[in-house]
C-alpha positions in Angstrom: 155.9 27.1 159.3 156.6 25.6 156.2 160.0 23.3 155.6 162.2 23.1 152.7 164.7 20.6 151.7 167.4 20.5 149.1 170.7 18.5 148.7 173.4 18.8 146.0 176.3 16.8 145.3 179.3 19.6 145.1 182.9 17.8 143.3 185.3 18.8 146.2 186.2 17.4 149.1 184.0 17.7 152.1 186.4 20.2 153.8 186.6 22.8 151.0 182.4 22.6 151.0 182.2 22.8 154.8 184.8 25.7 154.7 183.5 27.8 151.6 180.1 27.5 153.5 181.1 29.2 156.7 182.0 32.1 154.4 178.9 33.7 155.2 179.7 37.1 153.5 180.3 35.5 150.1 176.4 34.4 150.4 175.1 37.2 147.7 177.3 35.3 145.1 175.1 32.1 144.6 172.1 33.3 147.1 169.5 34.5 145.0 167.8 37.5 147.0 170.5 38.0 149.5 171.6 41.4 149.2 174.5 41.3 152.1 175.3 39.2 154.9 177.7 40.9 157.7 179.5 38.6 160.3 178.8 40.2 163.6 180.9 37.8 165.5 181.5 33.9 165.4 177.9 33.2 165.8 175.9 36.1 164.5 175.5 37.9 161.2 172.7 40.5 160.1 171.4 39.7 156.5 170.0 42.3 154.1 167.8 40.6 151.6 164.9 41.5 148.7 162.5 39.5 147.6 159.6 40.2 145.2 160.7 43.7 146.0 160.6 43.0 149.8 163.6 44.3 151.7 164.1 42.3 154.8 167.1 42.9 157.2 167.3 40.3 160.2 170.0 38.7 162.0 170.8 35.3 162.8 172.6 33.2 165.3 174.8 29.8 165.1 173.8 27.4 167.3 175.5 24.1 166.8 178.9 23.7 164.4 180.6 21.4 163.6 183.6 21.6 161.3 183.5 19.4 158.2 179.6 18.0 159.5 176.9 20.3 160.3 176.0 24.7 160.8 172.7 25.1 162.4 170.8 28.2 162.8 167.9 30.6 164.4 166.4 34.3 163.5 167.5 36.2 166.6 165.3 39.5 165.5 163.7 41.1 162.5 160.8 40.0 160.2 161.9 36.8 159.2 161.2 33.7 160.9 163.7 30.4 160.3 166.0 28.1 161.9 167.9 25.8 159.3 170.7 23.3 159.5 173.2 22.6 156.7 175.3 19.4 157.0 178.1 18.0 154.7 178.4 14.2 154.1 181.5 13.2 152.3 181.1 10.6 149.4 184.9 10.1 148.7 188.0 11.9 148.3 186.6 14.7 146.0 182.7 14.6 146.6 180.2 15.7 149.0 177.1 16.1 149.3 175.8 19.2 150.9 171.9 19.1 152.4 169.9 22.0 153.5 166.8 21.7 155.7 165.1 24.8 156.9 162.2 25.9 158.8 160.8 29.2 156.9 157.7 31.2 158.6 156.1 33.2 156.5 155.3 36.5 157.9 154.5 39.2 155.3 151.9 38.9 152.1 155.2 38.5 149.9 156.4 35.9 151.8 153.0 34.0 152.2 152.7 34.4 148.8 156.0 32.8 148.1 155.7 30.2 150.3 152.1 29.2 148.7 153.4 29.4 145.1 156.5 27.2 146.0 159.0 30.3 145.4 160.6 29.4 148.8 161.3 25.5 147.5 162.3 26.6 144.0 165.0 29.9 145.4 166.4 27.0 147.6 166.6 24.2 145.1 168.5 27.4 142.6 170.5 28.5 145.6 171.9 25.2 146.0 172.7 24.7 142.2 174.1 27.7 142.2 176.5 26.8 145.2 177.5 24.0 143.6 178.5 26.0 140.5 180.4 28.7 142.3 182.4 26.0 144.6 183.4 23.6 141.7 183.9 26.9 139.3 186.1 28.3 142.1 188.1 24.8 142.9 189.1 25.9 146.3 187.4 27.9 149.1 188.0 31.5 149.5 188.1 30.9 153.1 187.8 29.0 156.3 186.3 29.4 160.0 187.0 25.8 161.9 185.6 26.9 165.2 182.9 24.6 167.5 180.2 25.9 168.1 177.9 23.6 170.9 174.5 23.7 171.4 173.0 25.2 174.4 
């Protein structure tokens, strides 16, 4: 299992990150490789994703949130192994920074591949530039889900 780390510094305030986050259908817009993401219920959505021409479809589960601080996660079922967790720190009024850590297995020759050549590292570092761009581009959230979720 290989883990990958990536933080950004996003200019809004940590609520609008946290809430933007939990927006898990608006994923394909600054996810490279994610196709879809459906939201089952409050704590499970089924991805669709392609990579190196791989199509994947999986679903995961929430098991610890916490609004404006932390949304952790596990695989449920399908070929892809994780678990991840994504908090929010806020810096100041109008800055937060936003840090991913997840736990990728690799299961498939494309993803063992990726994970050797550094893809995996490199898709994260982009998908988290690319969040900052679409949040700050977008000034506001396009939504909001301030549930608890508790581990356990």
């Amino acid at each position: 299992m290989s883990t990958v780390k990536e933080s950004v510094e996003v200019e809004v305030p940590v609520h609008t990150a946290y809430n933007q986050w939990t927006q898990f259908e608006e994923f394909p817009n600054f996810m490279e490789g994610v196709e879809e993401v459906r939201q089952l219920d409050d704590v499970h959505n089924h991805w669709t994703t392609k990579i190196g021409g791989v199509r994947r479809e999986f679903d995961t589960e929430i098991i610890d949130q916490l609004p404006d601080e932390r949304i952790a996660w596990r695989t449920t079922s399908g070929d892809t192994k994780q678990k991840g967790l994504v908090s929010f720190q806020r810096l100041d009024d109008t800055h937060t920074r936003v840090e991913l850590v997840m736990d990728v297995e690799s299961g498939g020759v494309a993803e063992k591949t990726a994970d050797m050549t550094g893809m995996i590292d490199r898709r994260v570092k982009g998908d988290m530039r690319r969040f900052k761009e679409y949040i700050e581009h977008r000034g506001g959230e396009s939504g909001a889900w301030r549930g608890r979720i508790k581990p356990g």
